[in-house]
N, C-alpha and C positions, 0 to 999 in steps of 0.2 A: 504494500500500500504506500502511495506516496500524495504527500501535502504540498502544497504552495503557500508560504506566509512574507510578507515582504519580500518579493520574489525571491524567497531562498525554498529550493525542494529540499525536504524531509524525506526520508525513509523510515518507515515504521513496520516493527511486526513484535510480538507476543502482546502480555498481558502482564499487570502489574506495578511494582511502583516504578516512575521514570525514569529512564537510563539516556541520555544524552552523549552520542558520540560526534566529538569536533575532531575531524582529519589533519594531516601535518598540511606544511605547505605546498609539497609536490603531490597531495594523495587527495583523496577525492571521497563519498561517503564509499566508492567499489574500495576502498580500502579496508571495512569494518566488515567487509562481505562475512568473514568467517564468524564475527562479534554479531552482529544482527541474527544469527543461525543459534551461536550458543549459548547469549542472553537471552533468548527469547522465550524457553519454556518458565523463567521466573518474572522474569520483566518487562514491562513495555519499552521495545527499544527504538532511539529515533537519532537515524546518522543524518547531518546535516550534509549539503556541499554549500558550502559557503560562499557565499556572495563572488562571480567569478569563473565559481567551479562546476564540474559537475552539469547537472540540469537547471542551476538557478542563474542570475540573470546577471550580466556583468557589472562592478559598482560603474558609476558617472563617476566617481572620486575616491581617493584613499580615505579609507573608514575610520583607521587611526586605531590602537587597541580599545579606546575608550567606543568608538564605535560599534564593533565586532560585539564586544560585550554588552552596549543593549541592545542590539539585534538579537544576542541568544535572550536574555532577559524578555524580550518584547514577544519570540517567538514558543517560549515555553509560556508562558500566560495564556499567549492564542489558542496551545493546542492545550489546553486545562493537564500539564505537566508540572504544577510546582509543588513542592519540590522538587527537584528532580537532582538527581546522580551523574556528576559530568566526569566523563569519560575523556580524555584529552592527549591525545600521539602528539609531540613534538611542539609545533605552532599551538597546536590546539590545546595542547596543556597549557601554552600563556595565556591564551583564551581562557582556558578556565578558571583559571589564576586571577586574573580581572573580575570575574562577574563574583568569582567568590569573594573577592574585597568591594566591589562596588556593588554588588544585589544580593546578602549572603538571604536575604528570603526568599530567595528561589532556587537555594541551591542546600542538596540534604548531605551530601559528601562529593570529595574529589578522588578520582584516580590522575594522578600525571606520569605518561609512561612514556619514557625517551624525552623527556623536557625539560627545559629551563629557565632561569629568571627572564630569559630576553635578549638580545644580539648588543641592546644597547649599557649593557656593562660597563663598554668601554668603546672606546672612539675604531680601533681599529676593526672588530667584529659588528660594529653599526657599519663603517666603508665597506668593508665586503658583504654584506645585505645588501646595501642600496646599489651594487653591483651587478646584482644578479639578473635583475628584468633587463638589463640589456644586454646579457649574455642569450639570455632567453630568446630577443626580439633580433638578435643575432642571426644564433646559428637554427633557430625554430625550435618545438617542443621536442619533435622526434631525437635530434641530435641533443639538444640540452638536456634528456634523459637518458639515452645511451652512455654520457658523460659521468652524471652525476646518479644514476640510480644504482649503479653497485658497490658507492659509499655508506649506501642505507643497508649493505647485508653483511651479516659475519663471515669468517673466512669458509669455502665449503660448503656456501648455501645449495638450498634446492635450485636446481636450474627454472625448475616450473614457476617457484617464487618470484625465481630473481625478475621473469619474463612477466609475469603478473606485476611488481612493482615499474619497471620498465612499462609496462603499456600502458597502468594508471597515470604515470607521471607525464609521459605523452599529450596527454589529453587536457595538461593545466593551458591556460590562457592569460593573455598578457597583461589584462585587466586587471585581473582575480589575483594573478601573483604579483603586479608591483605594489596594490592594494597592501598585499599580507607582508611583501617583504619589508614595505614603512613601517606596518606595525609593528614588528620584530624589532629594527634597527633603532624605533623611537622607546622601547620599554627596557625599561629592569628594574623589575619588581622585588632586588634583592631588600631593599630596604623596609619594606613592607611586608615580608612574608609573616611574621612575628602576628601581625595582627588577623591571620587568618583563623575562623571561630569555628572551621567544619571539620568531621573525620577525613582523614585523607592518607590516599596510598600511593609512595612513588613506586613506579616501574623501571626497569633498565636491563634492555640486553646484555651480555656480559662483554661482547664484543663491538658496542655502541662505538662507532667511531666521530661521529654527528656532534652529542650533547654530551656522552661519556657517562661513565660508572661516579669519576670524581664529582660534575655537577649534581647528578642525582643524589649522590650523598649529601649536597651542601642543602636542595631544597630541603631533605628528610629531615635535615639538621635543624636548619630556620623554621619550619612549621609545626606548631605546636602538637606534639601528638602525632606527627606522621610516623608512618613506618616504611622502611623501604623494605624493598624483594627485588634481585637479579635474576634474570630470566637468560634460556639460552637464547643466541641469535644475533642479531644489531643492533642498530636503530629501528628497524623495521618491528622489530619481536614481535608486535603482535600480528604481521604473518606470518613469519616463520616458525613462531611457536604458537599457532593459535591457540590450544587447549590448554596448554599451560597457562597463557597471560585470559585465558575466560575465565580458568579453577580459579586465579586468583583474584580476580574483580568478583568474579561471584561470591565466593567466601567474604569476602571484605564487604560486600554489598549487604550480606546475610544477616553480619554485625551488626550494621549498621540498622537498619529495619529492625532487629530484633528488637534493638535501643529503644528505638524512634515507638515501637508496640507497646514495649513500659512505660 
């Protein structure tokens, strides 16, 4: 089943409380394909493609992180999702990162797997973001994922994976990513994490070469009550390991509902 809300599609399938999956920057909601299948028999699950991407409609202008975030805000209200469980790969973990500090009423827990504070750390990792949509507008998508999509996998991956990341990455657009890539280059949310009030669980491939094991650690560190878990794989984990990185959002989800029932 799929929605249209301020032209962002929605993917939706099970039942239950809401599960909210934001894709990285090169991935699209066909990246949660496996997460939509094995969240489903407990949860309502709903993969966006974000403003850009996917089936929804390209921005007029960069959204800014500040804007990403009440888009997802504005779009879980629409589809009677609050609170809902933000699921967050990469990009989408700063995405979630935000709405949890700027709308924590609509948000019941965070998972952020392969994520980070934000590219804007520091001056040199904001230059090479705002770099990128013209590599993009370059060499085209096909070739700009050929490039950059077997950075996203561990050493040894499945081929069938890697060709599955490769072909979602294909399909980003120029809007959609210089859009995501300002939002990146303009945040870091290291300063702020401290004030985050929801459960949350970092994820990390063991062989992340993207965002890293070290970052992961430092959010689990800063957010109060996080817990991290390494996972096999990349950046990518959760498709190279899908069942692994669903056991683990499911049980964490489990938790948390149980809570939320007392």
């Amino acid at each position: 089943m799929t929605s249209i809300v301020d032209g962002v599609q929605v993917r939706t399938a099970g039942d239950g409380s809401p599960v909210l999956l934001l894709h990285g920057i090169g991935g699209s909601s066909a990246s949660f394909d496996a997460q939509l299948a094995g969240l489903a028999p407990k949860h309502r699950v709903l993969a966006w493609d974000a403003p850009g991407y996917g089936g929804s409609a390209d921005p007029e202008k960069p959204l800014g992180m500040a804007g990403y975030a009440a888009l997802v805000g504005r779009l879980l209200t629409s589809l009677d999702a609050v609170p809902a469980h933000l699921v967050g790969v990469s990009w989408g973990g700063v995405i979630a990162t935000r709405v949890a500090l700027e709308y924590p009423e609509v948000v019941r827990s965070l998972v952020l797997a392969d994520s980070t504070r934000g590219s804007g750390i520091d001056s040199e990792r904001a230059a090479v973001m705002r770099a990128r949509p013209s590599e993009l507008n370059r060499v085209g998508a096909a070739e700009f994922a050929r490039r950059r999509a077997p950075r996203l996998l561990a050493p040894g991956a499945d081929p069938a994976v890697a060709q599955r990341v490769e072909d979602i990455m294909a399909g980003i657009r120029l809007p959609g990513y210089t859009s995501a890539a300002e939002s990146m280059a303009e945040t870091d949310h290291g300063p702020r994490l401290s004030r985050i009030s929801v459960p949350t669980l970092v994820l990390v491939g063991e062989h992340d070469q993207v965002t890293g094991v070290a970052e992961a650690r430092r959010l689990a560190a800063s957010i109060p009550g996080a817990r991290l878990e390494i996972l096999p794989g990349g950046h990518a984990a959760n498709q190279e390991s899908p069942r692994r990185f669903s056991t683990e959002v499911l049980d964490f989800l489990s938790e948390v509902d149980a809570v939320v029932a007392r």
